[in-house]
N, C-alpha and C positions, 0 to 999 in steps of 0.2 A: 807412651807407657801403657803397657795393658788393665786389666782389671784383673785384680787375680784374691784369694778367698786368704782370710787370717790364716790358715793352716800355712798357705804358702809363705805370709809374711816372714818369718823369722828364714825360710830357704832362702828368699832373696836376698838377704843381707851380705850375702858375699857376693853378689854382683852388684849390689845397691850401688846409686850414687855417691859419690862426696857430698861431706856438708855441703864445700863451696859450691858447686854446683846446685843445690837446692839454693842455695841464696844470688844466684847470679838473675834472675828476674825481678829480685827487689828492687832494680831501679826504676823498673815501670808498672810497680805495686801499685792498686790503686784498689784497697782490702774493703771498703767500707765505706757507706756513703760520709760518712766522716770521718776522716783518715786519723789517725795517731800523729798530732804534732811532734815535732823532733823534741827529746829531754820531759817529755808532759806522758802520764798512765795513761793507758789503753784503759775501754771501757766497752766491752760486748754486751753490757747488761742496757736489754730494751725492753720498755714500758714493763721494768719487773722481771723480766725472765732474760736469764743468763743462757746466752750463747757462746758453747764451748767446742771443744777441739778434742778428738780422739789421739795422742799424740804419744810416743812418735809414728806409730799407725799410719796416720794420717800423710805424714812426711815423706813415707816410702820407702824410709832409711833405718830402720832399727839399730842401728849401729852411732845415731848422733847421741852426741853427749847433753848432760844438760843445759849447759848454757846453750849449745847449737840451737834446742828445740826452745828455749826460753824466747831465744832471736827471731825466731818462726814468728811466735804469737807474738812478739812484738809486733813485728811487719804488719802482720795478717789484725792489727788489733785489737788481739783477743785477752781478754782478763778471765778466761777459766780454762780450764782442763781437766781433760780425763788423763793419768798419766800413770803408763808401766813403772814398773819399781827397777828395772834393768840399769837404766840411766843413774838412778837415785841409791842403787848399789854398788856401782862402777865407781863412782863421787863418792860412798862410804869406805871404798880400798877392796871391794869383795875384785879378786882375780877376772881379771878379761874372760880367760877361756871357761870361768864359772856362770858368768853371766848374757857373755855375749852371743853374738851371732853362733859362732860356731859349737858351744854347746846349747843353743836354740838346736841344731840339723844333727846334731849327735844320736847314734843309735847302739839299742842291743846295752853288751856290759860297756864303751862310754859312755853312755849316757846315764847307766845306773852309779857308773863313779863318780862322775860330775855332781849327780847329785847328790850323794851322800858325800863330796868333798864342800859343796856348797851348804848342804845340813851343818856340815862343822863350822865350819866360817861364822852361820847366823847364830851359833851357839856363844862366840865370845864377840861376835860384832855389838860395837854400842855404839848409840841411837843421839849422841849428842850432835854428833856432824851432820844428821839428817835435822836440824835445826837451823844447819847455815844453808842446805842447801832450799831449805822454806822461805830462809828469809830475805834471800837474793831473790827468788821470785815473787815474795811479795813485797818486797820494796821496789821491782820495776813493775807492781799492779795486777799479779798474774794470781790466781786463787786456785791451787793444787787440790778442787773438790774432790774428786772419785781416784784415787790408787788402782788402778787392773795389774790382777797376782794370777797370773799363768798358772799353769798347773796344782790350783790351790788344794786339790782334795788328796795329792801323794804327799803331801807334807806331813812332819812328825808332827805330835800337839806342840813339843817347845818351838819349832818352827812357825806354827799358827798363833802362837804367842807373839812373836818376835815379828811376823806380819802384822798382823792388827797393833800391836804397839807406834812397827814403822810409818803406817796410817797414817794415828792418830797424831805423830810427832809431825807430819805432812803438812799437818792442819785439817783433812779430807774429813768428810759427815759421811766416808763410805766405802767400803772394798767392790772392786769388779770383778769377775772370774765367768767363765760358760756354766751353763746349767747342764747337770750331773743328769744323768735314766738313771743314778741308782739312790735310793729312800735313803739307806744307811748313810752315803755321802750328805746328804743335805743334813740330815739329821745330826750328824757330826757337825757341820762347819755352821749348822746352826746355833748348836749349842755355847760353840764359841762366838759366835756375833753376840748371844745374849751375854755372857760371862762380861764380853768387854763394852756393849752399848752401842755399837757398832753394826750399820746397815751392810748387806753384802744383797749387790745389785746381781741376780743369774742374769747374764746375757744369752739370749733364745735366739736359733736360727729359723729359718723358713718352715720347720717341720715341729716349730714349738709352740704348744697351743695354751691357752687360757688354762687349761684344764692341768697342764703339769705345771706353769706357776701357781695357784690355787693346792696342787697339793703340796708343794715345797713350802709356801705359807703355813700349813697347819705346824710345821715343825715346828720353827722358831718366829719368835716376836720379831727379830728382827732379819732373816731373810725375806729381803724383794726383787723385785726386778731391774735391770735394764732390759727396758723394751725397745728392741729396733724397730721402728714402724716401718724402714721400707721389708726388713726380712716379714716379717707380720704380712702384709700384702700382698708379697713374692710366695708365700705358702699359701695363701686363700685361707688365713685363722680369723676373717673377718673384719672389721675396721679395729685398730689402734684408737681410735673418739672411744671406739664402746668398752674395750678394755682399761684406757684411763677413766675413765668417769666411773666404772666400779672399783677400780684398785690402787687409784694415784695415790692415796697414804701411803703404799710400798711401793711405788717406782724412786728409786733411787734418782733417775736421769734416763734420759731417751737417747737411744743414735737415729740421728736426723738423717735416713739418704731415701733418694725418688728412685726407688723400681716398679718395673713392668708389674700391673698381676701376675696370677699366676694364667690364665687366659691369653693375655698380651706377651707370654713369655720367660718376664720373670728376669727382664735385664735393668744393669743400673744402668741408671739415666742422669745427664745433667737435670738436676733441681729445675723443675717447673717442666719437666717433658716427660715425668714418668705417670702411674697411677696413687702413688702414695698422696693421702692428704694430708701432705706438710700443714700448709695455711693452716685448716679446723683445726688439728693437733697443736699449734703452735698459741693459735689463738684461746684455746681453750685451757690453755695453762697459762698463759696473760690474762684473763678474763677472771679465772677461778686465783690467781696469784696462789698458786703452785710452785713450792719451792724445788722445780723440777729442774735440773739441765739439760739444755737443748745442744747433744752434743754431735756436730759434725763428722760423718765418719765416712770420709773420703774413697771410693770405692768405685767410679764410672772411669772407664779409658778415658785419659785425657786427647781431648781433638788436634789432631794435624794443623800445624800453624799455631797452637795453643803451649801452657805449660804448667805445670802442676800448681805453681802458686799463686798464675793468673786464676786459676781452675776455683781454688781454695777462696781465694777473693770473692769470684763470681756466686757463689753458695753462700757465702757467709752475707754478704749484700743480700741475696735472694731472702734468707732467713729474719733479717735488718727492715727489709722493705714491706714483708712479711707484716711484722710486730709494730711497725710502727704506726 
């Protein structure tokens, strides 16, 4: 499997694997240094800080349903996540080709119909079934922290309502979404974080500096960050240590992955071969007990002879070994 950039993710979904096929490795799963006994919760929380999964991202499959991706973090025994609302609106009745893969690759006027036939859906969709689908993951130990809401700044406000609602019925302390270049956007999507009490993580690529979260903070109280520390190192925006240690009150959660500088290149790397400093990072939110998640965000080709959820294993241990 190659390595390929979120933009791509939702393209590949219609070559993507099967579930089954994602699960055909769980028999020589070996996720953790201490595995999830059969029938007993998962527990990824080490010395304090929660080790989570970017998911279904992470999977490769944007097309798995929720129990599929629930099965994941079982295996992999993980008890948090970051998790798309795609899976958790499929499971509320919203239409396949509203939600799924193929209008993710939709272009021009369908994709301007898609969405405003998906605008109507969330206008009379309710929010009670997204209570069953909380409490099937958290009765097999799985803690649905951060919600990530794709396209959050084209939304009408009742649609922003009806997100932040879906959140909070989640259980999540948090929405995710990419950080906007435009004022006015933040400034909007901030005012509704404040309205509902609710944090919204910007996630930041390689070319996003201190300097455009800092001004997206003056907006609202309660926009922060997800900060990726391997993309942070991959742009040369300076250490991820120096930007938690002034602004960890608004990070939301961290995506955990080891790339190259931007000197060395700027590629992902299996965890412990890249230039990102995992370890300090990791430890310095153990240390400070930071109620940060440390979330896995899978993104290095997996190696010849290897397989994505050996791969997944091998990172989460790395993180494990890390904290402990």
């Amino acid at each position: 499997m190659s390595s390929y950039s979120r933009r791509d993710f939702a393209k590949l979904a219609l070559a993507a694997l099967p579930a089954a096929s994602v699960f055909s490795a769980l028999s020589s799963l070996h996720a953790a240094d201490k595995p999830t006994k059969s029938g007993s919760k998962p527990n990824s929380r080490v010395n304090g800080v929660h080790i989570g999964l970017n998911v279904p991202y992470s999977l490769k499959n944007p097309a798995l349903s929720g129990d599929d991706i629930l099965q994941s973090c079982l295996a992999l025994g993980l008890s948090a996540v970051e998790l798309r609302t795609q899976s958790v609106e499929a499971f509320l009745g919203a239409p396949t080709h509203l939600v799924g893969a193929r209008r993710a690759v939709a272009t021009g006027g369908a994709a301007e119909s898609a969405s405003e036939q998906l605008r109507k859906w969330r206008a009379t969709a309710s929010l009670d079934r997204a209570k069953d689908y909380r409490k099937k993951y958290e009765d097999a130990g799985v803690k649905i922290e951060i919600v990530k809401v794709d396209g959050i700044f084209k939304t009408a406000d009742a649609e922003l309502d009806y997100l932040f609602g879906l959140a909070k019925t989640l259980g999540a302390r948090a929405i995710s979404t990419e950080i906007s270049k435009s004022d006015e956007e933040h400034k909007r999507i901030g005012a509704f974080a404040d309205k509902h009490k609710l944090m919204v993580g910007l996630h930041g690529h390689a070319t996003s500096t201190m300097a455009d979260w800092e001004k997206a903070f003056s907006f609202a109280k309660h926009l922060g960050a997800n900060l990726d520390i391997g993309h942070y190192i991959a742009g040369d925006q300076g250490s991820p240590v120096d930007f938690l240690k002034k602004h960890h009150a608004r990070v939301t959660h961290i995506h955990v992955k080891d790339r190259k500088s931007k000197a060395n290149g700027a590629k992902n790397m299996p965890f412990g071969e890249g230039d990102t400093p995992i370890k300090e990072v990791l430890h310095l939110i153990r240390d400070n007990k930071w109620p940060i998640q440390a979330t896995i965000e899978f993104e290095y080709p997996v190696p010849a002879g290897s397989d994505l959820m050996k791969e997944l294993a091998k990172a989460i241990k790395y993180c494990r070994d890390v904290l402990a």
